[in-house]
N, C-alpha and C positions, 0 to 999 in steps of 0.2 A: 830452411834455417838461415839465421842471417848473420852478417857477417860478427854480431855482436855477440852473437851465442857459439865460437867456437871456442871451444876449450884446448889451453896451453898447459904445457906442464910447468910455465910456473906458477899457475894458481891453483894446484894438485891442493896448497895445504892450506888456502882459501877455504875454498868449495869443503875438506874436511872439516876444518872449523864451524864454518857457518851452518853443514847438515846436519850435526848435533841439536842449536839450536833451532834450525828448521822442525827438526823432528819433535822439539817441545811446542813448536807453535801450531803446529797439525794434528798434536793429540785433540782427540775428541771433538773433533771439525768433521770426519766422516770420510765418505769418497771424494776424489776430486770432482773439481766442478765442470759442469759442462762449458763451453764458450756461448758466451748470451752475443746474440742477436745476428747472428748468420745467415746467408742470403740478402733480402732485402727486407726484413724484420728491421723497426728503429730503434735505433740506439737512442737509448737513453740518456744523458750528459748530466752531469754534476758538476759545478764550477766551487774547489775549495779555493778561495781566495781571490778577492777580489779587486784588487790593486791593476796599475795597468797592464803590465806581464799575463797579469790571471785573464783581465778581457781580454787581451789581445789573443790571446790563445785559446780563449771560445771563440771568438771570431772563424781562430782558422782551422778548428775541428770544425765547428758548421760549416765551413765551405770546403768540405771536405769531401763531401758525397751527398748522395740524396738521402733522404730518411734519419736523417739525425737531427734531435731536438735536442733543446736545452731544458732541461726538465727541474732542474735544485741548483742552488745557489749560495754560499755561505762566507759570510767572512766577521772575524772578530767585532768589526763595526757598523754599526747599520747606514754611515754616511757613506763609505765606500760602497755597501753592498746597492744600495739603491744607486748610488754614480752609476754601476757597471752596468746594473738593468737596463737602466735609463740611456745608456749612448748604444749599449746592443741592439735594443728596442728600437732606438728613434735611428736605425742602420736602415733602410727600407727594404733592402737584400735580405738580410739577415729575418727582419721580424717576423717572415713566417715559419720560422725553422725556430721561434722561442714559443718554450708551453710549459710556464716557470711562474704562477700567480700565485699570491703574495705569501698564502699557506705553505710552499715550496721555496721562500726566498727566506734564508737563518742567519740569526745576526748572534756571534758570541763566541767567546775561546771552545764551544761544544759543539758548536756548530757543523765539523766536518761531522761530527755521527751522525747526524738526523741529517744532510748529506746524502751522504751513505745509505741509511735506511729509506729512503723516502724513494725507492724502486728505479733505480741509475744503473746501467750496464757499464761504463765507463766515468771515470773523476780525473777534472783536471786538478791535478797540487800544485799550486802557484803560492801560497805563503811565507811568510820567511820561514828561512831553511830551518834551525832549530827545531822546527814542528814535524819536517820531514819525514825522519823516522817513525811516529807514531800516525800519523797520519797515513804514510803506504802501507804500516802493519797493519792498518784498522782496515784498509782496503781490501787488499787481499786476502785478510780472513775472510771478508766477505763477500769474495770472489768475485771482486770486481779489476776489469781494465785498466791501466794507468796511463795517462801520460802526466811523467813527474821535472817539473823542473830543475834545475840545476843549482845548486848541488844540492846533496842529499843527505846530509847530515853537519854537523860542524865539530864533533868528536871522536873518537874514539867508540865507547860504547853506541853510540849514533848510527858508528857505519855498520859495528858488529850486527845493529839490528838489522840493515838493511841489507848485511850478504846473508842475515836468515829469510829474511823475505824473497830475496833473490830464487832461492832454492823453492819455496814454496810456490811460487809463482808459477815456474815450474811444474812444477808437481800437478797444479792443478791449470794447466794450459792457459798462463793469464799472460796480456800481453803489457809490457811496461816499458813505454818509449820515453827516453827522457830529454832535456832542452838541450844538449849539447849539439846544438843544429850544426857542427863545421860537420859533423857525421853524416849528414846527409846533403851536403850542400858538393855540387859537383867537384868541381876545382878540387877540393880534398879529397874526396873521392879518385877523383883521376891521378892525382899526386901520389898517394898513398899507395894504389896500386903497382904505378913505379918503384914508388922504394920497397918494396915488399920484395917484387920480383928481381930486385937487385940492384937498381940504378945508381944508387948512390954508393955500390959497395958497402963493405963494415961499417956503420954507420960509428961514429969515434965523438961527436961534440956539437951540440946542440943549444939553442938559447931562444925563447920568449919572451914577448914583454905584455902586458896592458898597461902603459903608463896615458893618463888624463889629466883632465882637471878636475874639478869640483860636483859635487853631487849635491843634490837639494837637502832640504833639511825642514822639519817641522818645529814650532814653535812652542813652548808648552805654556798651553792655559793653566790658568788657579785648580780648575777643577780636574783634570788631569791627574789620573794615580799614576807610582812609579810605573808598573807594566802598563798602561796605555801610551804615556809618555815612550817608554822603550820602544814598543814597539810599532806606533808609528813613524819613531826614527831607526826602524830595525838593523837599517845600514851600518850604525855606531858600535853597537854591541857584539859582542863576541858570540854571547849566549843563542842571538838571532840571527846573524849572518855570517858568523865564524871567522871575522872581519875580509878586508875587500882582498886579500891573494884565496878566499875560499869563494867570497860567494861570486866574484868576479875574473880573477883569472885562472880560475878553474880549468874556463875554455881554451887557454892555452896551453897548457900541462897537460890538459886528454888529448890534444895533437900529440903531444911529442911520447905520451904513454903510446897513442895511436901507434903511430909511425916505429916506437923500438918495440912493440908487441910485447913489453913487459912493463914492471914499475918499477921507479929507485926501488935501491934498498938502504939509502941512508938518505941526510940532509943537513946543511951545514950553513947557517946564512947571520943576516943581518936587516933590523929592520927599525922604526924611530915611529916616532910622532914630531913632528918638526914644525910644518905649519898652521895645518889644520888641530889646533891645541883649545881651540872654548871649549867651552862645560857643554855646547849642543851636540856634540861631535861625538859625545861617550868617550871611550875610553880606545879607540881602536888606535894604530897604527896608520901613517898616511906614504907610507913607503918601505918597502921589500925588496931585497935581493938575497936569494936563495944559488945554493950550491947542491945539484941532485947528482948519485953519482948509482948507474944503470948496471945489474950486472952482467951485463955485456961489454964493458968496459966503458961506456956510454955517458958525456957529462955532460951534465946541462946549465946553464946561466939562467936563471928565472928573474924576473924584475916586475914588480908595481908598483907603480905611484897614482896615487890621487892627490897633486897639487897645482892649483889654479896658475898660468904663468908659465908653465914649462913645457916642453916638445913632448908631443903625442907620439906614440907607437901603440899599432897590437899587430903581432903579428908573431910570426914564428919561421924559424932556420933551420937546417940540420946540415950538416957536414957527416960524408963520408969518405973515404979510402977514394972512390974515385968521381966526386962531384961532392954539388952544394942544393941544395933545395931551398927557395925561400914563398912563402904563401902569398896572398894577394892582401891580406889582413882581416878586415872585415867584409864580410857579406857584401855589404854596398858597394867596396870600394871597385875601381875600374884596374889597380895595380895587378897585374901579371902575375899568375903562379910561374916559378922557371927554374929549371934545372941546368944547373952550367956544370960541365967538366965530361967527361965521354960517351953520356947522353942525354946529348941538349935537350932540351923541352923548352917551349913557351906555350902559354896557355892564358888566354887575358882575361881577368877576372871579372869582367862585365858581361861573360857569357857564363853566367854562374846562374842556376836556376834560384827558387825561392823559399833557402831553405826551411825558415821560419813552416812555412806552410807543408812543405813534402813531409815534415818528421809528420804528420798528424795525417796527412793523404796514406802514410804507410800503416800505420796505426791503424786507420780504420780499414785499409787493406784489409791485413791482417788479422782483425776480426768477422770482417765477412766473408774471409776465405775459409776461413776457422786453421789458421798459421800461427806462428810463435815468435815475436818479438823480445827479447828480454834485454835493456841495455842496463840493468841495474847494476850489475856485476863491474861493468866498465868503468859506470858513473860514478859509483863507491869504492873505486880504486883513485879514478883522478880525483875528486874529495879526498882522500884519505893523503894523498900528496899533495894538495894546498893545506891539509891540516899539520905534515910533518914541516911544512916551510915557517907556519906561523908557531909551531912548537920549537923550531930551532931560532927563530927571531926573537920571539919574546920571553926563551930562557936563554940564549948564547950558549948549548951546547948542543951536541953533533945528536940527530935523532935518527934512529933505524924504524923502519917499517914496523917490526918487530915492538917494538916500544909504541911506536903511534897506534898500531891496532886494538895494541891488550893493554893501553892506556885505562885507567879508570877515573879520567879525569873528565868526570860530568858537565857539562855547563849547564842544562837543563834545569830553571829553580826546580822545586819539589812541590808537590800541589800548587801547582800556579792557580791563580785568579785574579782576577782586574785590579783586587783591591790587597795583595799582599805585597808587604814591603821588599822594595829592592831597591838597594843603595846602587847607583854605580861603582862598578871594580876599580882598583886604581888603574891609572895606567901600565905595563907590563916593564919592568926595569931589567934588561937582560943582565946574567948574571949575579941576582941579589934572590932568584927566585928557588924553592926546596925544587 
């Protein structure tokens, strides 16, 4: 069992809430399912989306083991879905481990079903998040393997669905590894383990950042409906990436959930649109700072910015009773993880393995061993804490856990389709909002 499947009592009233719904989504589905493709039987791949996130990460389930092929392929556009074939394919490594012609490659918002159906042991979810939820529902009914990227919902209702899937998954021995690669990337690992066993004492005050610059953007043609337009600039919208403290500093807020072994129970911040203000931009916010307060006494400073011009960070701190812990930041970088105060540590972050690739090496472990992976539980907890940040930034008032989960505030339009109207939302004016 892995380290992601141990169960705390503080998510006793999780785990009850979501087996209720579990229990409705496993009516009349039968006995659990076996685990497909065990030993050296091939796994069959599905790639849902196909943007570069979605190749990259067929890339490194193929080189993950022997016997695995890339079998289906799907994404809402047929420009992207042929890019992805085409640089997979023209990989020379890769192209004999692709068995994916043209009957097997689906272009459309329907696309992940046929996916799905078209005989896949495992699906990569790389799309924007918004689709998250329905898309690892639609999976694991049909008992297939995940690995889901990050994050996994961008609501409330969103994530409810995805701690019912959690349980199900479960149930029917399905494995569901998701992109929050600091979880398997050493350095974190080895940190982690220190502060667990105690190194830093009571852990007391804690702070993250992602702050960047600029992120790309697409141009909208005449022909162009609102949902095309949306979401090939998915980034903008709330509806599709639950703006950037959800679909981006995610990663940093599951360290520090990591590390306190629980999750806020409130959130208290501030957040703007300042620079990044054109009509291409959508409507999101271009900077956050959040106030998360742990009940363990436990407070954290959260901060993201996306504005061109100013000092980068990502990284993450924590302060305890008798030390400090600070991370190396990202994956690439060479900066030292290091513990200062009565037990030092250095650890230099360019002896960091590759994490990218090991979450998917463990993945398919884990299916040929016939083992149990399940990091949804985690992944829809630190979601569910970038959703209470952009819930406290973009109303200005204090949000509890409690409020953010049994929120009923959908973003999802309702029968979506290429061609149905969607106006952009205003932008969010704290404090003017019911």
């Amino acid at each position: 069992m892995s380290e992601q499947e141990q169960a705390t009592s503080r998510r006793e009233f999780l785990t009850t809430t979501a087996a209720v719904g579990a229990a409705a989504l496993a009516a009349n589905l039968g006995a659990a399912a076996n685990v497909h493709a065990q030993g050296n039987d091939v796994i069959k791949v599905g790639l849902i989306g196909c943007g570069g996130r979605g190749t990259g990460a067929a890339g490194q389930c193929l080189n993950a083991g022997p016997n695995i092929k890339l079998w289906a392929m799907g994404d809402a556009f047929q420009n992207r879905l042929t890019g992805s074939f085409n640089q997979l394919n023209n990989n020379q490594n890769l192209r004999p481990k692709i068995d994916c012609p043209p009957e097997r490659r689906f272009a459309g918002l329907n696309a992940y079903q046929q996916v799905i159906a078209s005989g896949v042991d495992l699906v990569i979810l790389a799309t924007p998040p918004g689709f998250r939820p329905i898309h690892l529902e639609a999976a694991v009914n049909a008992n297939k393997h995940v690995f889901t990227e990050k994050p996994v919902a961008v609501d409330g209702p969103g994530i409810r669905r995805c701690l019912d899937v959690f349980n199900l998954a479960n149930q029917r021995n399905l494995n569901i590894v998701a992109g929050t690669q600091r979880r398997y990337q050493t350095g974190y690992l080895q940190s982690m383990q220190r502060i667990h066993n105690g190194d830093l004492g009571t852990l007391t005050s804690a702070r993250c950042y992602w702050n960047q610059g600029a992120l790309w953007s697409t141009a909208r043609t005449p022909q162009m409906s609102d949902v095309e337009w949306q979401i090939r600039n998915w980034l903008y919208f709330a509806w599709l990436s639950g703006d950037h403290i959800c679909e981006q500093h995610v990663h940093n807020l599951d360290v520090i959930n990591w590390a306190a072994r629980a999750h806020p129970i409130k959130a208290m911040g501030t957040g703007g649109r300042q620079v990044r203000t054109a009509a291409v931009y959508g409507h999101i916010f271009d900077h956050f700072a959040i106030e998360y307060e742990y009940p363990n006494g436990l407070v954290l400073h959260s901060m993201a910015r996306q504005q061109e011009g100013c000092a980068n960070n990502v990284s993450e701190a924590i302060t305890g009773t008798q030390g400090t812990w600070t991370s190396a930041g990202s994956p690439a970088s060479p900066t030292a993880y290091r513990i200062t105060g009565q037990h030092a540590w250095t650890r230099p972050g360019n002896q960091d393995n590759q994490p990218y690739q090991e979450e998917h090496n463990r993945l398919i472990q884990a299916i040929r061993g016939g083992q149990r992976i399940n990091d949804l539980r985690n992944v829809a907890e630190s979601t569910l804490t970038a959703i209470m940040g952009r819930m406290t930034a973009y109303g200005g008032q204090v949000v509890t856990w409690e409020q953010a989960l049994n929120s009923q505030e959908n973003l999802m339009p309702a029968n979506l389709t290429m061609q149905t109207p969607l106006p952009v939302p205003p932008v969010a004016m704290p404090g003017q909002q019911a």
